[in-house]
C-alpha positions in Angstrom: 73.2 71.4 103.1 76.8 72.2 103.4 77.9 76.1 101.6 81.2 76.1 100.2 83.1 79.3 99.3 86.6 80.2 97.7 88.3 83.7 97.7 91.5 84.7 96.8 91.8 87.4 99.2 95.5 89.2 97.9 96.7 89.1 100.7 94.8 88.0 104.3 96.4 90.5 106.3 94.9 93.4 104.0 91.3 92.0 103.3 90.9 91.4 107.2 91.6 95.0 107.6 89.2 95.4 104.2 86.1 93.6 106.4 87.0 89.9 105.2 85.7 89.1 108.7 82.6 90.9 108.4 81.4 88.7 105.9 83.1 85.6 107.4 81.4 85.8 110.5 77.9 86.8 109.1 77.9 84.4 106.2 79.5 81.3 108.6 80.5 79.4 105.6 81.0 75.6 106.4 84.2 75.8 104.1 86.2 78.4 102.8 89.2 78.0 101.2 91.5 81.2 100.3 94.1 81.9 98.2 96.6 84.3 97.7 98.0 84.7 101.6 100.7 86.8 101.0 101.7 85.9 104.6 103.2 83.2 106.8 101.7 81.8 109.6 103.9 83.5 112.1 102.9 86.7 111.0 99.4 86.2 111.6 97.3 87.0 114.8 96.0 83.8 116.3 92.1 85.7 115.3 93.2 85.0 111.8 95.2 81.6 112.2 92.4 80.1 113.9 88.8 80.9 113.6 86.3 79.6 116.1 84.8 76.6 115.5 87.1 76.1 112.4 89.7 73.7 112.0 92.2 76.1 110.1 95.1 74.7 107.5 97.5 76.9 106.2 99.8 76.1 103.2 102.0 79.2 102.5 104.5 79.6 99.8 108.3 79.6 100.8 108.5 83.0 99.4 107.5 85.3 101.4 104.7 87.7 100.8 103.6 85.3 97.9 101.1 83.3 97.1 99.4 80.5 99.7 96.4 79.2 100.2 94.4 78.3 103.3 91.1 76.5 103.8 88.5 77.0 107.0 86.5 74.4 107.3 83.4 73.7 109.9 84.0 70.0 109.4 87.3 68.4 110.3 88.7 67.0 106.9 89.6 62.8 107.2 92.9 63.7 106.0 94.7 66.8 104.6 97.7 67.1 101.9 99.7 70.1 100.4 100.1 70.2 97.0 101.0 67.4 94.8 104.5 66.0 96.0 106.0 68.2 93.4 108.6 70.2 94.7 108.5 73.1 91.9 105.0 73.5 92.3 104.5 72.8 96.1 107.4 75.6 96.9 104.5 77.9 96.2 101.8 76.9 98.3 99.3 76.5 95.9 97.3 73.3 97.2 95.5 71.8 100.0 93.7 69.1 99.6 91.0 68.0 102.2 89.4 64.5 102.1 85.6 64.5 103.6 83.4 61.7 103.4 81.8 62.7 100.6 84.1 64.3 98.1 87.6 65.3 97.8 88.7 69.0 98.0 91.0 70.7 96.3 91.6 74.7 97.3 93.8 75.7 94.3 95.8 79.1 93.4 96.5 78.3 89.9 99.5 80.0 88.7 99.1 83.4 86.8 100.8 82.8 83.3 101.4 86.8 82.3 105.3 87.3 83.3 106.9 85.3 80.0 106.8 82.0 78.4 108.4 80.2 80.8 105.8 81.1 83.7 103.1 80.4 81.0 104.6 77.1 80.4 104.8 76.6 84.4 101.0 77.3 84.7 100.0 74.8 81.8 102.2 71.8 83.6 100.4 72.5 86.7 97.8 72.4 85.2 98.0 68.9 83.8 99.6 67.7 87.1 96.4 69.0 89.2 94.3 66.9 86.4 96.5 63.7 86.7 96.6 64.0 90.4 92.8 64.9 90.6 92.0 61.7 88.0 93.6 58.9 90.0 91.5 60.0 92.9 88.6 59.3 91.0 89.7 56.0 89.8 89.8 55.2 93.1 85.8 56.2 93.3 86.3 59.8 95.3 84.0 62.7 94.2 86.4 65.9 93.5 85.6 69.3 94.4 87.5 72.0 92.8 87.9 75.7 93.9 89.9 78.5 93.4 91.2 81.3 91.1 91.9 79.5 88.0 93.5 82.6 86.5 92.0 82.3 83.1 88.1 83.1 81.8 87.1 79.7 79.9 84.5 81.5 77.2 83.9 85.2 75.9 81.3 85.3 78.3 83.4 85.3 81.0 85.4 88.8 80.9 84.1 91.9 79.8 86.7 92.7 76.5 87.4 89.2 74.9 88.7 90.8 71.8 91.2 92.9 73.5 92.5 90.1 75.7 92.6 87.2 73.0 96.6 87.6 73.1 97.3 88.1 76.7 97.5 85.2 79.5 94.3 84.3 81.2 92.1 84.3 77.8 95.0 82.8 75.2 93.7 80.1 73.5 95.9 77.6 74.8 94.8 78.5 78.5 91.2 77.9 77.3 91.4 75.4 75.5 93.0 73.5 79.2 89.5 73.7 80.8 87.3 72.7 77.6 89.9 69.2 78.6 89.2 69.5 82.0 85.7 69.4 80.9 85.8 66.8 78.3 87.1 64.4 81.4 83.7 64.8 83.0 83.9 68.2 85.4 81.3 71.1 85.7 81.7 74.5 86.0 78.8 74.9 88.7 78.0 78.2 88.1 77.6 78.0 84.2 76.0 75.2 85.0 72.5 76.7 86.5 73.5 80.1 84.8 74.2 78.7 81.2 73.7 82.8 79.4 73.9 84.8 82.0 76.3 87.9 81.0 78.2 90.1 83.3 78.9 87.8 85.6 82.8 88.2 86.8 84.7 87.6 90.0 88.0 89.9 89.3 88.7 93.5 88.4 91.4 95.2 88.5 92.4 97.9 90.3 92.6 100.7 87.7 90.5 101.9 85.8 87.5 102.4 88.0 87.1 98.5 86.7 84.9 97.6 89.5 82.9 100.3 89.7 81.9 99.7 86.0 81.6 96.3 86.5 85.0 95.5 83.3 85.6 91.7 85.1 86.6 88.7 84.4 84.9 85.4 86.1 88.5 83.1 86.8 87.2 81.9 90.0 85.1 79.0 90.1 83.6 75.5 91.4 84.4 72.3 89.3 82.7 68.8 90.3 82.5 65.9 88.4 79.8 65.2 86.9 78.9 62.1 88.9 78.8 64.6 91.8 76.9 67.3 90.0 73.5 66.2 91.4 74.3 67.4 95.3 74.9 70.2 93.9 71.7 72.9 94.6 73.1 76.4 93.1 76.3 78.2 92.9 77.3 81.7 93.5 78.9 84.7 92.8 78.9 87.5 95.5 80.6 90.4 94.1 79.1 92.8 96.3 81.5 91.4 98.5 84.6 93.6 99.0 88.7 93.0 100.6 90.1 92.0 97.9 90.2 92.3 93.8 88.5 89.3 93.8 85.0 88.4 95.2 84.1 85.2 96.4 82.4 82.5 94.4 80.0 79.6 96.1 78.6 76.5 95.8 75.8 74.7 97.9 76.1 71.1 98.1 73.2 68.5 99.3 75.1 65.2 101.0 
C-alpha cells in the first residue's frame, strides 16, 4: 500500500513555521507533492530541501516568491521531468513529473484564472497542454496519476456558495466544463469516486471571513487516475483538520 498526498502549502517557508512538519513526519507519506513554494531552493534550509529518507525534487518558478512545486517521495522516481517543454508555462514551475513503475505522476499547480482574460485564457491552454501531454503517455500504456490544486470546484457540490461564484474564475462554466473533458477521456476524480454525495467536503478557504472556521470552502485539490488504474485505488482523502496553509491536503491510497 503506497499513501499519496498533495498540498499546496502557500508558501513552504510559512507552513513549516505553521507545523507542515508535524504532520509530515507523523503521517510519513510515501509521496507528497506540494505546490505553491513561494521560494527557491537557495533560500531553503537543507531540513526542508531534503527530508530523510526522501529523495526531494524541486521545480521553482523563475519569479521569485511565486509559485513552484516540489514532490517528496519514499521511492526514487525511474525518471523525473519539469513541466512540459513549454517555455511559457514551464517559467512558472508548475510541473514535475515522476515516472514509477507503476504509474506516471504528475504534481501540478494549475494556474489561478482570476486576474483578467488573458490569465484565464493562460490557465485553459495549460490546461489542454497538461491533457495532450498526459494522453500520449497513455498511448504509450503508462497509468497517470494526477495531483494538485486544480484551482476550480468541478460541481456545486464542491464549494460552499455555487450561485455566488457562477461568474468568477474557479467555478465559470468554461473552467468546469475542462474537467467534465478530462473526464470524458477516461480519468477519476478519486475522492468523488468513493464519496459520490458527500456535502461539505472542501480543501480551500480563504483567509477572511472566519471561512474556515465555518467550514465556506471549496474542494479544487484533487487525485485524478485513469480509469484503467482506478482499481489500485483503496480510498481517497481529505484532511482538513490539517493546518499551514489555506489549503489542506488531499490523499489517495494506492494498492500496486
Amino acid at each position: 500500500m503506497l499513501r499519496l498526498f498533495s498540498w499546496n502549502v502557500n508558501g513552504i517557508r510559512a507552513a513549516v513555521k505553521n507545523g507542515f512538519f508535524d504532520w509530515f513526519n507523523t503521517e510519513k507519506p510515501d509521496i507528497l507533492g506540494i505546490q505553491e513554494i513561494k521560494a527557491l531552493p537557495e533560500q531553503l534550509s537543507e531540513v526542508i530541501l531534503s527530508p530523510e529518507d526522501y529523495t526531494s525534487i524541486w521545480n521553482p518558478a523563475k519569479r521569485r516568491g511565486y509559485s513552484g512545486t516540489a514532490l517528496f517521495s519514499k521511492i526514487k522516481p525511474l525518471s523525473v521531468k519539469k513541466g512540459f517543454g513549454v517555455k511559457h508555462f514551464d517559467n512558472e514551475g508548475r510541473t514535475i513529473i515522476a515516472e514509477y513503475e507503476k504509474f506516471v505522476l504528475f504534481n501540478i499547480y494549475f494556474p489561478n484564472g482570476q486576474k483578467d482574460d488573458e490569465r484565464l485564457k493562460y490557465k485553459l491552454d495549460f490546461y489542454d497542454t497538461f491533457l495532450e501531454y498526459a494522453e500520449g503517455l497513455r498511448r504509450d500504456g503508462k497509468n497517470i496519476v494526477v495531483c494538485g490544486d486544480f484551482n476550480t470546484a468541478h460541481k456545486e457540490i464542491d464549494l460552499a456558495n455555487p450561485k455566488a461564484n457562477e461568474k468568477n474564475s474557479g467555478f465559470l462554466p468554461v473552467e468546469r466544463e475542462w474537467i467534465d473533458k478530462f473526464i470524458s477521456y477516461g480519468y477519476t476524480d478519486t475522492f468523488r469516486h468513493f464519496n459520490p454525495g458527500l456535502e461539505k467536503q472542501y480543501s480551500w478557504w480563504t483567509y477572511r471571513f472566519s471561512a474556515r472556521d465555518n467550514n465556506i470552502g471549496w474542494r479544487i485539490d484533487y487525485f485524478f487516475v485513469n480509469d484503467e488504474f482506478l482499481p489500485c485505488v483503496k480510498d481517497a482523502l481529505i484532511l482538513p483538520d490539517i493546518k499551514g496553509s489555506d489549503h489542506c491536503p488531499v490523499g489517495i491510497i494506492l494498492d500496486v
